[in-house]
N, C-alpha and C positions, 0 to 999 in steps of 0.2 A: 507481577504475576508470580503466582508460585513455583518452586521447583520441581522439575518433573518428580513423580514417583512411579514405579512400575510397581502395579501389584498384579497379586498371581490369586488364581479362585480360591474361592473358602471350600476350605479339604485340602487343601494342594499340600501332599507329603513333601517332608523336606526330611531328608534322613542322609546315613552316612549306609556304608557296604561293607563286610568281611566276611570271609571264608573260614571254615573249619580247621583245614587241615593249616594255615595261615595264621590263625592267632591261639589256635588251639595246643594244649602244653600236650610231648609223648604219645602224638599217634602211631606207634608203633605199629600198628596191624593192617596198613594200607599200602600201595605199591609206592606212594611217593616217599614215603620214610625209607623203604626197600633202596629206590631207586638213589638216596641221598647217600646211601652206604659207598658208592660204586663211585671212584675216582675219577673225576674232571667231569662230573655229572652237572654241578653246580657250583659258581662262581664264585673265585675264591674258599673251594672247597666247604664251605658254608652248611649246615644242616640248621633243619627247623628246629629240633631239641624241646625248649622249653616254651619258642615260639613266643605269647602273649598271656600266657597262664589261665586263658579263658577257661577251660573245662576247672582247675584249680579254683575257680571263685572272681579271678579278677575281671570277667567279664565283666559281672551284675554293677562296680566301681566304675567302668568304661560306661559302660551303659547309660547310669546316672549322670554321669559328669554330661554326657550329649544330650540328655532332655534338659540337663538346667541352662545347658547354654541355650536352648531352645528348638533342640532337633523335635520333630515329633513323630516319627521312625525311625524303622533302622533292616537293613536286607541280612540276611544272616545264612547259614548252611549245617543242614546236617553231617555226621557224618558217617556213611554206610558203614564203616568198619568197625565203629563203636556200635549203632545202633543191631549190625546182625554180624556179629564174629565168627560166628562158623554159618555154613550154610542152610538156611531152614530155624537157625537160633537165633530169636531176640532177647537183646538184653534189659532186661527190665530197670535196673539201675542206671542205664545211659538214657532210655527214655526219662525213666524219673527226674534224672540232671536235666535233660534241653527243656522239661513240661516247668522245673523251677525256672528257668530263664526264661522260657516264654512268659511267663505268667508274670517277670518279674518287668519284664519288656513293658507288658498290659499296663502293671499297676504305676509306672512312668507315664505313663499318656502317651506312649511308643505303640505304631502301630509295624508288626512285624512283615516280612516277606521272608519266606523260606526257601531256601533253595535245599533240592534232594540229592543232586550229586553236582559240586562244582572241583571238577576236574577228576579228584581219586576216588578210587575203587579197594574194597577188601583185597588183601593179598590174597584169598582162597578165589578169588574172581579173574584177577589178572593172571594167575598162572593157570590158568582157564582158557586166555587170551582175549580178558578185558572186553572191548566192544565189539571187537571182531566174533567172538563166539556167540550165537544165536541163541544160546541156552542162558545168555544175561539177561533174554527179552522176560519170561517169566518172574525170573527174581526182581525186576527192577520193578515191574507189573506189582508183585508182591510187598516190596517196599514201600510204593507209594501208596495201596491201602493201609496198612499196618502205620505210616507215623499219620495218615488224615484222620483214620478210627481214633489213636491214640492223642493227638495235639489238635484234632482239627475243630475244636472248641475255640481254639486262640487263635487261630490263624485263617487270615482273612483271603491273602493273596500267596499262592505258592507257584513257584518257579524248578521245573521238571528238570532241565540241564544248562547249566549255564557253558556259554560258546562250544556248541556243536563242531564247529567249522575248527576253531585249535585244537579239539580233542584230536580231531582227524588228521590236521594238520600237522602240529608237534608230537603229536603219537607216533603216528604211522609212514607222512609222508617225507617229513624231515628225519625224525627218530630225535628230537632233541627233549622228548618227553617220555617217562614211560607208555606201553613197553617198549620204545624205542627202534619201532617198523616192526614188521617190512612193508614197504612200500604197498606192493599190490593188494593187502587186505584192508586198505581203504575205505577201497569201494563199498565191502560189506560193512565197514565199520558205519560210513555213510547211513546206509539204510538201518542199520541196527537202531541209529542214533535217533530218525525221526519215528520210528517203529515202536521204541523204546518212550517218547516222550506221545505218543499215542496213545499207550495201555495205562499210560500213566498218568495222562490227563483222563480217562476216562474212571482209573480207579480212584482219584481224586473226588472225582464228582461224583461217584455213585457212594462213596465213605463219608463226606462232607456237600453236599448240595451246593450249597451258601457257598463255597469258596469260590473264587477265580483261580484259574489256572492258566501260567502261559511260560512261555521261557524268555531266554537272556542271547541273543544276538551281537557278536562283535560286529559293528555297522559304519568301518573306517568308510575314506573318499581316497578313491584311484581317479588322478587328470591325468590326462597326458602331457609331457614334458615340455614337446611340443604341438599347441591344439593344432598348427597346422600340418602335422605330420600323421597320414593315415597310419604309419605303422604303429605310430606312440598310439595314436588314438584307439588303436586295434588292440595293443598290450593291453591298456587301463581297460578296455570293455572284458577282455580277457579275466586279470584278477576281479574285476570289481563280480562276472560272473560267479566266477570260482568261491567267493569268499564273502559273497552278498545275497546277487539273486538268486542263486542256485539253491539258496538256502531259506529264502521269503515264499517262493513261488508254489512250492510241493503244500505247504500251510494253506493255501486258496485252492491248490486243484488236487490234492490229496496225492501226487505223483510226485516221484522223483524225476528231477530234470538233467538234462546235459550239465556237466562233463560226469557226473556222477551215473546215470542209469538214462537210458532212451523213454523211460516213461511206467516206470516199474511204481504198480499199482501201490501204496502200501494202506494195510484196512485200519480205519479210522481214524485216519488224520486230517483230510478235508476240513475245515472249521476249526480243528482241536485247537482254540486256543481264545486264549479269553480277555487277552491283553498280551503286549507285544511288548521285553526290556531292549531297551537299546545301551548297547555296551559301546561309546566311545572314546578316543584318543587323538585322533589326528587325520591328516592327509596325507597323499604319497605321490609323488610327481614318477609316473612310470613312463622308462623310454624302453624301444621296445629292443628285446635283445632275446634272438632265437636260441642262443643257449642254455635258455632258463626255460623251466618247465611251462610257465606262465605265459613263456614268449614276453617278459619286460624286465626290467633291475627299476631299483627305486636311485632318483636318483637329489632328490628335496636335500639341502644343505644347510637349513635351519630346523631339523629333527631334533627332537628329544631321547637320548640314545644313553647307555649304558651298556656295555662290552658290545654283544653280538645285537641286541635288541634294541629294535627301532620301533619307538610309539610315534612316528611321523612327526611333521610340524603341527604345531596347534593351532587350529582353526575354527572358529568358533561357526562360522556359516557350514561348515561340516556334518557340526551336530544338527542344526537346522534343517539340512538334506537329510539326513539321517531320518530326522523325526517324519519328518514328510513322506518318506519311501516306507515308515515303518506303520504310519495309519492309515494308508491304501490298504490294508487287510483289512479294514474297518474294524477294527479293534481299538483300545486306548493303547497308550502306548505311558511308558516310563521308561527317564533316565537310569539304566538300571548300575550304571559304572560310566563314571566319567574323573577326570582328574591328572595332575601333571607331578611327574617327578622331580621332588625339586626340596633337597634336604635342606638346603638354607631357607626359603620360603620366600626368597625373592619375587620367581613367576608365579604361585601357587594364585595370591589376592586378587590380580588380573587378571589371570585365568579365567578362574572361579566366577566373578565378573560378566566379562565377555561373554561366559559360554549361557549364564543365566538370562545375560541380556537376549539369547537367541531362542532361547527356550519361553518368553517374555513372549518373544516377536512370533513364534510358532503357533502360541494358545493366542495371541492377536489376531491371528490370520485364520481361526476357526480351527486348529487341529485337538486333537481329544489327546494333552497330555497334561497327567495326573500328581507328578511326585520325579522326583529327583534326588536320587540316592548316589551320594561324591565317594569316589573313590580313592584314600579309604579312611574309616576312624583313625585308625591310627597306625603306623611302621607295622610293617610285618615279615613273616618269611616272603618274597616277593620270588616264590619257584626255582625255576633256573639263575635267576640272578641272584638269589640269593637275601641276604639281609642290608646289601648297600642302598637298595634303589628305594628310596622313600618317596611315598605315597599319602604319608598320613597327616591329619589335619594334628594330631596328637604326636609328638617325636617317642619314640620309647627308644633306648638301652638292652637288645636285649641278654648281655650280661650281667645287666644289674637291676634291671625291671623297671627303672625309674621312669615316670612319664613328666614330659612340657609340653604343655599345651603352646602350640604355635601361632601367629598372629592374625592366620588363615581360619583357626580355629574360631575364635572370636567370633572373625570376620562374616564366617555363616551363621554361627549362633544368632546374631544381629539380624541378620538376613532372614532366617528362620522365623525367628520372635514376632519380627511384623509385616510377615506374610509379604516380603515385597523387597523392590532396591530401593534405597531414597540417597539422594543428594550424595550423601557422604561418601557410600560405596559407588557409587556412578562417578564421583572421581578418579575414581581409581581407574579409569579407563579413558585412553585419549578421546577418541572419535567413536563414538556407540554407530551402529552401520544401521537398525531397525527403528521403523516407526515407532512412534509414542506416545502413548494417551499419559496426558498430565490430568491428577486431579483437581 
C-alpha cells in the first residue's frame, strides 16, 4: 500500500505573512517609531530602525526567493503613514512604490492579501487619540477607498484590521502599546474598531467590486486548568468571551455584545465580511483568580514565552477549533498568522507539520478553508519584544542584513510545491491525531 499523502484543494494558498511597519526600513511618521523613542518601551531597548529594507528594494528579493521555493502568496500591509502623511494628503510616490510591489508579487505567480492598518497609525492620528477618537472613523473610510481605486486592479483579497481585540487590548487596557491607555476608552476604542472596518469594507466594495474583503482575528483556545472546577471553567468562558466571541458575534448580528456594549447598534456591519483570517498561536490553561480583570491567570507550563509574552503552548487541535468557530459565519476562512518562535529552528518543522495536518483534517471534515499564510517570511521587528523573538522561516541579521534561509524554510517550500504532505514531512511528526485519506 501506498503511503499516505494529504493533499489540499487546487487553489489552496500557501504563502507566508509580514507587516509594514515590521520589515519596513524608517517609518518615521507613525506612533510605533514615536513610541520606540521612549525608554523601557521595548525589550532590550531594541528599535525597528532599518527593520528589513523592504520599502529600500529588499522586499521584491524576499519575495522571489518565497515563489521559487514554491510559495504562491504572500499577506502583506500597507502603511497609512507613508500612504497619507499629513491629513487629507496622499502621497503619490508611496503609492507608486507598494503599486511596484504589488505588481511585482503578480508577475511571481504570488497572489497578494493586503492588510490596511495592522497595528500603527500616522502620528497626526494618534495624537488625535488613535482609535478612541470618532474622527478616525472618516479618514480610515477614506483610506480604504483611495488604496482599492488606486491597487485594487492587483488585489484580490484585502484585510481591513488586523487583531482588533490587541489593538484594544495592548493599547488601551494594558497600556503596553501605544498610546499606552487609559484604560476606560476602550470601550470606544471597541466600537470605533468594528465601525471602522464597516466603512471600510463597504469602501472596498464600492471602489473594487471583485474584491473580497474581511479581517484578521487573534483566535487562541482558553480551558480550564481545571475542567472540573466551575470557577476555572467560568475564567476560561470569561477570556475566551473577552478576546473571541465578543468579537465573532457583532460580524452576524451587526451589534456589539457584552463586555464591550449591551447591544449598541453599529450601521453596516451585519454581513460585512467576506472571509474570516484566523490569527493563531496557542492555548491557555486559565485558573480562575478574582484579581484579574478576567477573573483567571494563565497558568500552562509548556508555553512559548519570551520576557513578558506568552504565545501559549502549541496545539495544533486549537487551530482546528479555531477554524471551526471561525466558518460558522459562513464565510471562508484563512490561516491568516500562524507560527512558533523558535530562532534555532528546532520546533519550527513540527510545528509547521502538525498544525497543517489539522488544517488537512478541517478541509476533510467540510469546512471552507482556503490558504494558510505562516507566520513570518522572515525575522523582524517583533513590537514590544523587540528583534530577539524570531518568527521567520528566513533568519535575517538585522545589523548586517544578511539573510539564511532555515531548514523550516525549505521545508514548506516542499510542502507548497505539491500542493500536499507526503511521507517525508509526515515524519516529522510522532502521532498525526486526524483522519486520512491516502491516495
Amino acid at each position: 500500500m501506498d503511503s499516505p499523502w494529504l493533499r489540499f484543494p487546487v487553489g489552496f494558498l500557501w504563502g507566508t505573512a509580514t507587516s509594514s511597519h515590521q520589515v519596513e526600513d524608517c517609518n518615521e511618521n507613525n506612533d510605533w517609531w514615536e513610541w520606540e523613542q521612549q525608554p523601557g518601551r521595548i525589550a532590550g531597548g531594541h528599535r525597528s530602525g532599518a527593520a528589513c529594507e523592504w520599502w529600500a528594494g529588499r522586499a521584491e528579493e524576499d519575495l522571489s526567493r518565497a515563489a521559487a521555493s514554491g510559495q504562491n502568496a504572500h499577506r502583506l500591509s500597507l502603511e497609512w503613514s507613508r500612504l497619507e502623511p499629513e491629513p487629507g494628503r496622499y502621497d503619490d510616490e508611496a503609492f507608486a512604490r507598494y503599486r511596484r510591489l504589488l505588481e511585482h508579487v503578480r508577475a511571481i505567480g504570488m497572489t497578494p492579501m493586503v492588510t490596511l492598518q495592522h497595528f500603527t497609525l500616522p502620528r497626526w492620528q494618534s495624537a488625535r487619540g488613535g482609535w478612541s477618537d470618532r474622527g478616525i472613523l472618516p479618514r480610515f473610510e477614506a483610506l480604504a477607498g483611495e488604496c482599492a481605486r488606486r491597487l485594487g486592479d492587483l488585489v484580490p483579497l484585502w484585510c481591513t484590521i488586523n487583531e482588533p481585540f490587541n489593538i484594544a487590548y495592548y493599547g488601551y487596557l494594558t497600556g503596553r502599546w501605544p498610546p499606552g491607555g487609559p484604560l476606560l476608552k476602550a470601550f470606544g476604542v471597541v466600537r470605533n474598531l468594528f465601525a471602522g472596518h464597516a466603512l471600510a469594507y463597504h469602501a472596498i466594495r464600492q471602489a473594487s467590486p471583485g474584491a473580497q474583503v474581511g479581517l484578521a482575528y487573534i483566535m487562541q483556545r482558553f480551558l480550564p486548568a481545571s475542567p472540573k472546577s466551575r470557577l476555572d471553567r467560568l475564567a476560561a468562558g470569561v477570556q475566551d468571551l473577552t478576546s473571541v466571541e465578543s468579537w465573532l458575534r457583532p460580524l452576524r448580528t451587526g451589534r456589539l455584545s457584552f463586555p464591550w456594549s449591551l447591544g449598541e447598534r453599529v450601521p453596516g456591519l451585519a454581513g460585512a465580511v467576506d472571509f474570516l483570517g484566523v490569527n493563531y498561536y496557542g492555548t491557555y490553561q486559565v485558573r480562575f483568580d478574582p484579581t484579574n480583570m478576567t477573573l483567571g491567570r494563565w497558568v500552562q507550563t509548556d508555553s512559548i514565552r519570551h520576557g513578558p509574552q506568552d504565545w501559549g503552548t502549541p496545539d495544533p487541535e486549537g487551530l482546528y477549533h479555531a477554524l471551526l468557530r471561525g466558518t460558522k459565519l459562513g464565510v471562508p476562512v484563512y490561516v491568516t498568522e500562524n507560527g512558533v518562535c523558535d530562532p534555532d529552528d528546532r520546533l519550527r518543522p513540527g510545528h509547521l507539520v502538525r498544525h497543517l495536518d489539522m488544517v488537512h483534517a478541517a478541509i476533510s471534515d467540510g469546512l471552507d478553508v482556503r490558504g494558510y499564510f505562516h507566520w513570518s517570511l522572515l525575522d523582524n521587528f517583533e513590537w514590544a519584544e523587540g528583534w530577539e523573538t524570531k518568527f521567520g522561516l528566513i533568519e535575517v541579521d538585522p545589523a548586517t542584513q544578511e539573510r539564511r534561509e532555515r531548514s523550516s524554510f525549505e521545508l514548506y517550500g516542499r510542502i507548497a510545491l505539491a500542493n500536499g504532505i507526503g511521507p517525508a514531512e509526515l515524519s516529522t511528526i510522532e502521532e498525526p491525531k486526524t483522519r486520512r485519506r491516502t491516495d
